[in-house]
C-alpha positions as CSV (number, residue, x, y, z in Angstrom):
1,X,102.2,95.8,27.9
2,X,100.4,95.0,31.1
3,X,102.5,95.8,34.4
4,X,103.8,93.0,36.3
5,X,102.1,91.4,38.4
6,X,102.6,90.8,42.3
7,X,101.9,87.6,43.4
8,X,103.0,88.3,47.2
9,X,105.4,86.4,49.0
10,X,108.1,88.5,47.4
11,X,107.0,86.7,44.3
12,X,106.2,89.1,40.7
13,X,104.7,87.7,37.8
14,X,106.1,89.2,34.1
15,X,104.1,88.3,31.0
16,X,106.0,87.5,28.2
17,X,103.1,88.0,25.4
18,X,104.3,84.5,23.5
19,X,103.2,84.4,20.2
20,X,101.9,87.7,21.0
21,X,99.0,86.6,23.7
22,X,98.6,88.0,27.0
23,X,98.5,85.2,29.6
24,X,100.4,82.7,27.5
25,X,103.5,82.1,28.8
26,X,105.3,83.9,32.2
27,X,108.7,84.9,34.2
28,X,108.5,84.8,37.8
29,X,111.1,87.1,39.7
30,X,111.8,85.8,43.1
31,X,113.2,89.4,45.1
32,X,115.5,87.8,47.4
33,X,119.0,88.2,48.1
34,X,120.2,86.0,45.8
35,X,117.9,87.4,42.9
36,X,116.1,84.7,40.6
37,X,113.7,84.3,37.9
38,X,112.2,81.1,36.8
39,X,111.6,80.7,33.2
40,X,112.7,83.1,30.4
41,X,110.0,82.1,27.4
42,X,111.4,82.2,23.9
43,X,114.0,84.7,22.4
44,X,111.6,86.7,21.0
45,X,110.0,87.3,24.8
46,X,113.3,88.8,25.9
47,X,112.7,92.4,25.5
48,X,109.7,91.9,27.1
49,X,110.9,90.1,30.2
50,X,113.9,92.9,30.3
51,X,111.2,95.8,30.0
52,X,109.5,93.9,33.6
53,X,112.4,93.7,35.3
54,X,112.9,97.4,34.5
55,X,109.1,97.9,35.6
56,X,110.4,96.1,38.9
57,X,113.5,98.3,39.2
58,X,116.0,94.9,38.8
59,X,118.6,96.1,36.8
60,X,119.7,92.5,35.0
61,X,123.1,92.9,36.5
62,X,121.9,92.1,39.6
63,X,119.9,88.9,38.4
64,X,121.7,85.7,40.3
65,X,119.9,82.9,39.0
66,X,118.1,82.0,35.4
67,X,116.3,78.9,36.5
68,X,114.4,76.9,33.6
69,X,111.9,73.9,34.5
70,X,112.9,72.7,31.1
71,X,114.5,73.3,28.3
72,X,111.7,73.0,25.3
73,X,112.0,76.4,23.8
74,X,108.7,77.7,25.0
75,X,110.6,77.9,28.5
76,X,114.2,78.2,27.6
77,X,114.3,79.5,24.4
78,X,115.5,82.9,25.5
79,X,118.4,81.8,28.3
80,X,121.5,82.5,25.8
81,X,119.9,86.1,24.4
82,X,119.0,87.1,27.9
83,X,122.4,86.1,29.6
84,X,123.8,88.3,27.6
85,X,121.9,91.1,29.5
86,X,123.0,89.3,32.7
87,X,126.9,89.4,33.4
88,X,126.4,88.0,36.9
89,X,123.5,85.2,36.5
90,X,124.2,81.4,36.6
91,X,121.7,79.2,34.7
92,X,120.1,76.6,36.9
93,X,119.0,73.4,34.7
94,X,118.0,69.8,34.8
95,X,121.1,67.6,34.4
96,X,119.5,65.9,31.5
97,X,118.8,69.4,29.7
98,X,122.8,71.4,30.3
99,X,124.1,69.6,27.2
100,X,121.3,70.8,24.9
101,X,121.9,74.4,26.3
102,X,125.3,74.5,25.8
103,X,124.4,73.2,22.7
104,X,121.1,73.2,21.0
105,X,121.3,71.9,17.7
106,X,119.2,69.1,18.5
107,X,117.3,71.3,20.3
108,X,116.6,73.7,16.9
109,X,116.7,70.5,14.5
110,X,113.5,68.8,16.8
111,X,112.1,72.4,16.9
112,X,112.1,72.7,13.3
113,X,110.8,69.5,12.6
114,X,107.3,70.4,15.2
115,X,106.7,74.1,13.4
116,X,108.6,74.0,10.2
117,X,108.5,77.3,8.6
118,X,107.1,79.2,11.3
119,X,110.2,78.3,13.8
120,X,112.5,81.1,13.3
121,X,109.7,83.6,13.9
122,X,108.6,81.9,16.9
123,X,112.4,81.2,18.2
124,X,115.2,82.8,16.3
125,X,117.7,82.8,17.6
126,X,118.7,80.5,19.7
127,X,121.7,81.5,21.8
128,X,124.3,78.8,22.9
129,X,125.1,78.7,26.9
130,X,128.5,79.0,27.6
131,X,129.1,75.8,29.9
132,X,131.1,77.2,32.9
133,X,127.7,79.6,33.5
134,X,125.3,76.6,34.1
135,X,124.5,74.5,36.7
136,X,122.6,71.2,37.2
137,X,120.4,70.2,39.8
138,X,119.5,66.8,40.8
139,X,116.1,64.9,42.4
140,X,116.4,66.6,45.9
141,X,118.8,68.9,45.8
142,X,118.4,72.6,46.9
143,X,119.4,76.1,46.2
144,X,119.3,78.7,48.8
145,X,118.5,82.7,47.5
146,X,118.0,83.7,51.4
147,X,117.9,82.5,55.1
148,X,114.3,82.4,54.4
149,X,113.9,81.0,50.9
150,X,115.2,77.7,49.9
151,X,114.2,76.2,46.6
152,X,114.5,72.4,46.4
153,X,114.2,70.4,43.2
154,X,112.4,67.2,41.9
155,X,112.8,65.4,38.7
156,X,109.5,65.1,37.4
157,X,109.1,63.4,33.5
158,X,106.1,62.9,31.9
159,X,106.1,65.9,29.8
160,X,109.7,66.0,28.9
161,X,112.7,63.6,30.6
162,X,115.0,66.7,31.4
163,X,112.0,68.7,33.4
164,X,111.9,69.0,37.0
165,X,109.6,71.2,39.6
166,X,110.6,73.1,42.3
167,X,109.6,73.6,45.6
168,X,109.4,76.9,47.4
169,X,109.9,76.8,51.3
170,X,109.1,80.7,51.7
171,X,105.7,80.6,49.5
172,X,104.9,76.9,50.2
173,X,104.0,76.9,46.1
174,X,105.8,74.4,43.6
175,X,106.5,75.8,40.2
176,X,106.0,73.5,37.9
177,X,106.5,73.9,34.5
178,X,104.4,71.9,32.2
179,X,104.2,68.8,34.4
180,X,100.5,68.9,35.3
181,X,99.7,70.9,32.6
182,X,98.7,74.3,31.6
183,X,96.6,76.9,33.4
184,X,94.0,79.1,31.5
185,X,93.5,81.9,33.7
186,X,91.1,84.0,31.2
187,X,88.6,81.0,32.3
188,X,88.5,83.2,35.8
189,X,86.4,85.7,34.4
190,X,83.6,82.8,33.5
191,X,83.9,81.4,37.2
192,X,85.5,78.6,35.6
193,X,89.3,77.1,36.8
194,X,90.6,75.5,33.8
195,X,93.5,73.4,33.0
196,X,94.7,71.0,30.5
197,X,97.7,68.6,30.5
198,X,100.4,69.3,28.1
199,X,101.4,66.3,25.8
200,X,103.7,67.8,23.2
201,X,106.7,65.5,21.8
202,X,108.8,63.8,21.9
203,X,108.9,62.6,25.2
204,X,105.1,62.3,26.4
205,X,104.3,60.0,28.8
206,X,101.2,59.7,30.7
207,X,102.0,56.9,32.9
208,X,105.3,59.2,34.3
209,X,103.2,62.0,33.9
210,X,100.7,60.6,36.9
211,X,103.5,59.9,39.1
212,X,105.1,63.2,38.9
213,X,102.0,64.6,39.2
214,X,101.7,62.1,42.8
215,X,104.8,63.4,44.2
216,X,104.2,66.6,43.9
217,X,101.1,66.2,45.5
218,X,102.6,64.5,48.4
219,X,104.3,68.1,49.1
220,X,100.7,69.1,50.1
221,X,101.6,72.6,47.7
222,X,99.5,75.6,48.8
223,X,99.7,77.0,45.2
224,X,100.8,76.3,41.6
225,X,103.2,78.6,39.9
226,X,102.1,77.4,35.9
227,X,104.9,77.9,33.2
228,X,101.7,78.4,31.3
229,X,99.9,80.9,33.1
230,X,100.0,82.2,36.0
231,X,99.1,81.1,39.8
232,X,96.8,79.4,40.8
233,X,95.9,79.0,44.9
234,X,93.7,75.6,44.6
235,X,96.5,72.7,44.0
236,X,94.3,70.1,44.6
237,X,91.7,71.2,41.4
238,X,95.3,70.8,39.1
239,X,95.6,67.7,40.4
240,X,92.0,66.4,39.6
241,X,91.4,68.2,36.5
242,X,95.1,66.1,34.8
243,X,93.6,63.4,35.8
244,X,90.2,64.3,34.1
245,X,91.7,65.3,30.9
246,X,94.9,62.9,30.7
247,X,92.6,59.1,30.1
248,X,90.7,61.0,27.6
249,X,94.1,62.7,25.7
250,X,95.6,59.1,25.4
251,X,92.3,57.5,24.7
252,X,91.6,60.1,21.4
253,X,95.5,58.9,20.7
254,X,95.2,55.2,21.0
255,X,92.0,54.9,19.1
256,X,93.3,57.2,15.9
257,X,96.1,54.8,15.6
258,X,94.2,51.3,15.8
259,X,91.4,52.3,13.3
260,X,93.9,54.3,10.7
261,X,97.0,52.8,10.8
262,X,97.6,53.0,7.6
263,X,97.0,56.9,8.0
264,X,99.8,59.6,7.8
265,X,100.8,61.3,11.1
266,X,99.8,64.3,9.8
267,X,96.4,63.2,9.5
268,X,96.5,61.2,12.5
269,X,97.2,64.5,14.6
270,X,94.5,66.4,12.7
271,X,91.7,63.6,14.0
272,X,93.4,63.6,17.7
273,X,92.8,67.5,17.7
274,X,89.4,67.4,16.1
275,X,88.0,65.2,18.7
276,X,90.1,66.5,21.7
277,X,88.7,70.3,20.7
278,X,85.1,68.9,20.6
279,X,85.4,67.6,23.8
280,X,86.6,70.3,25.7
281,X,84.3,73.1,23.6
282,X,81.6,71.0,24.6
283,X,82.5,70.9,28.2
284,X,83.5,74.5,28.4
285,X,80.1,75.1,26.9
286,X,78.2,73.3,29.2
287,X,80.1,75.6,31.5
288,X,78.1,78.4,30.5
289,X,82.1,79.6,29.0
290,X,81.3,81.6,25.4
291,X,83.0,80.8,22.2
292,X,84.4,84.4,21.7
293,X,86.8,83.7,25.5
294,X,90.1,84.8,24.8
295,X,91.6,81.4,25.9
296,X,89.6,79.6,22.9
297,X,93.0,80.5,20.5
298,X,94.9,79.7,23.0
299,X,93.3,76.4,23.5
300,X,93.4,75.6,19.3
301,X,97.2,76.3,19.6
302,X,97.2,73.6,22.3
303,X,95.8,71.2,20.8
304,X,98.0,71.2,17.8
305,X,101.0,70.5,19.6
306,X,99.6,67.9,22.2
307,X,98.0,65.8,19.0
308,X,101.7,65.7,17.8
309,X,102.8,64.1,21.3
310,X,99.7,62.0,21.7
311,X,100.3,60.7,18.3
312,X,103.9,59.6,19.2
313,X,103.5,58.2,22.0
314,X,100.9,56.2,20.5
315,X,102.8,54.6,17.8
316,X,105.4,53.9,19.8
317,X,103.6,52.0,22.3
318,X,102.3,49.6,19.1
């Protein structure tokens, strides 16, 4: 298990190792008086995100605030399991997300119905949030963890309607979740910065997607803290590469319902995916990236998922 990583600006970076890959999914630990951490990955991730704060010294008693962008289980999964760890921690979440933490069998139910069999080994279990230990932030508001760090808080849909980003006066950086996508830092090594939105369902939409992505643009960030992976310091490449890659997401979507209607959604998703992977191999290829780069699998996982959202959206628009 690889160290964690410091980011500066009082800022450490612990990778979870989701579904068992390095520089999939991340906590960040934010060492100020009030102690946070933004993001706890899925249940299984726990142990791993208690072995970095160990690594860092945090004994989890200590932890103030669990903040989650979201509460999709990929981000949030692991609140319940690791508040148990955390006698002293209050959960910071979307007001539109509290009720599903408190209680999450819809949560589980639209989980199951996305990954089927595979869910409890991905997820299990899935810890209910006692409600007095959660709190809800709304468009605007802040949270102070110091004299000199102040977090404040915009609702930001596109990916999911309980999601919002967060703005960090101390690092000038915006952490945000899976609303302009996700980050594939192993690209680096290629000389290639790489990102791709994230469309998963049920609640993908790209026009809300653009205009979250605007307003956090306005905020003129100076880096992006990615729920999927890592920081990057060139904002304004996020910004351009979302709206690259999001036209041609919906476009793969749109066209796979008008000419097979009649098709099943399951093989619906499978041609969204098939096209949308032959795209981007071919552009990472022209890119001089090689098939064998770690974030390939990574990528395929993607794609699966996003198909699924793309494919929803889509026949809900008709």
């Amino acid at each position: 298990m690889a160290d964690p990583l410091a980011l500066g600006d009082r800022l450490s970076l612990i990778d979870l190792y989701d579904l068992g890959m390095p520089h999939r999914t991340g906590t960040y630990v934010l060492h100020e008086e009030n102690l946070a951490i933004v993001e706890t990955g899925p249940s299984p991730s726990v142990p791993r995100l208690l072995a970095g704060l160990k690594a860092l010294r945090i004994d989890p008693a200590d932890l103030r605030y669990i903040i989650v962008t979201h509460i999709h289980l990929d981000h949030a999964g692991g609140v319940g399991l690791l508040l148990q760890h955390c006698p002293n921690a209050t959960v910071v979440v979307h007001p539109k997300g509290k009720r599903h933490l408190v209680d999450p069998s819809r949560l589980i139910a639209g989980a199951k119905a996305v990954y089927g069999a595979q869910f409890d080994a991905l997820f299990a279990p899935i810890v209910p949030v006692p409600e007095e230990r959660v709190i809800v932030k709304e468009d605007g508001e802040t949270l102070a963890l110091s004299a000199a760090r102040t977090l404040t808080f915009y609702d930001t849909p596109g990916h999911a309607n309980h999601h919002f980003s967060i703005y960090d006066s101390y690092s000038g950086g915006v952490f945000t979740g899976d609303t302009i996508g996700v980050f594939y830092p192993q690209l680096q090594e290629a000389g290639l910065t790489f990102c791709l939105p994230s469309t998963s369902p049920n609640q993908f939409d790209p026009e809300a997607m653009e205009r979250s992505a605007a307003r956090l643009e306005e905020l003129r960030p100076e880096r992006i803290y990615f729920g999927h992976f890592g920081m990057l310091d060139d904002p304004q490449e996020a910004f351009r590469q979302l709206r690259f890659w999001l036209p041609k997401f919906v476009t793969a979507g749109k066209e796979a319902v008008d000419r097979h209607s009649e098709a099943p959604v399951s093989e619906l998703v499978k041609k969204v995916a098939h096209r949308l992977r032959n795209e981007i191999m071919a552009f990472l290829d022209d890119h001089g990236v090689p098939s064998s780069s770690s974030a390939h699998a990574a990528i395929e996982l993607d794609l699966q998922v996003c198909a699924m959202g793309i494919i929803d959206y889509c026949q809900k628009q008709r």
